[in-house]
N, C-alpha and C positions, 0 to 999 in steps of 0.2 A: 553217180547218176542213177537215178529209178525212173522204170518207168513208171505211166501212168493214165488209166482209162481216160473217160472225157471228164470233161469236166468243162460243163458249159458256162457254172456261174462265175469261174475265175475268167477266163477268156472273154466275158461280153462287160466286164468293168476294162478293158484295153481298146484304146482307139485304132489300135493297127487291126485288131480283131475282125476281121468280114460279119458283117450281116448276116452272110447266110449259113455261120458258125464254124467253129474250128474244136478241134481234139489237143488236148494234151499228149505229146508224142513222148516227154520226157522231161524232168527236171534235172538244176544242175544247182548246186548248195549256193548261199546268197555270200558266203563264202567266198568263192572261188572267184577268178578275174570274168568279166563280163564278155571277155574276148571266146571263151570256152562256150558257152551258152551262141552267141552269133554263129561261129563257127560249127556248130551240132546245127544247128538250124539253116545254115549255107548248105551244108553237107546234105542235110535230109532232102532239102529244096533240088539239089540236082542229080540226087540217085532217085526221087521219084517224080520227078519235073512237075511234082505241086508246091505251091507256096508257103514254106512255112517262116514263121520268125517266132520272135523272143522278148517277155518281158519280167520283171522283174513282179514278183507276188509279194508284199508283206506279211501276209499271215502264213505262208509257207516256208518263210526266209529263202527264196529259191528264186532260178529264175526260170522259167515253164518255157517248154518248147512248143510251138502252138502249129498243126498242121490245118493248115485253110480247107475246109469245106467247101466248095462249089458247089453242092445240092440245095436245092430250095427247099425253107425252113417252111 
């Protein structure tokens, strides 16, 4: 797992993606079971009781952990 700064243009091609943007908190290889990526994203969602989730990136073969921004863009 790496982490990794924002990255606004991978997260606004995903429809779970908010509007008002979100951060890459973390990638997990496109490798690995899809359960480990939900699970990292479960996990971050309630040690910092913001929303995050997970989707799968093809050009990074990964699946990016995405933490929801509530600040208006």
């Amino acid at each position: 797992m790496t982490t990794a700064a924002t990255a606004p243009s991978l997260a606004s091609r995903c429809r779970r993606c908010p509007t008002t943007g979100g951060s890459v908190q973390a990638t997990v290889p496109g490798s690995a079971p899809v359960w480990r990526a939900d699970a990292l994203a479960d996990r971050l969602s309630g040690e910092s009781g913001i929303a995050h989730h997970n989707h799968y990136d093809p050009q990074l073969d990964a699946f990016v952990i995405v933490r929801h921004d509530d600040r208006p863009s």
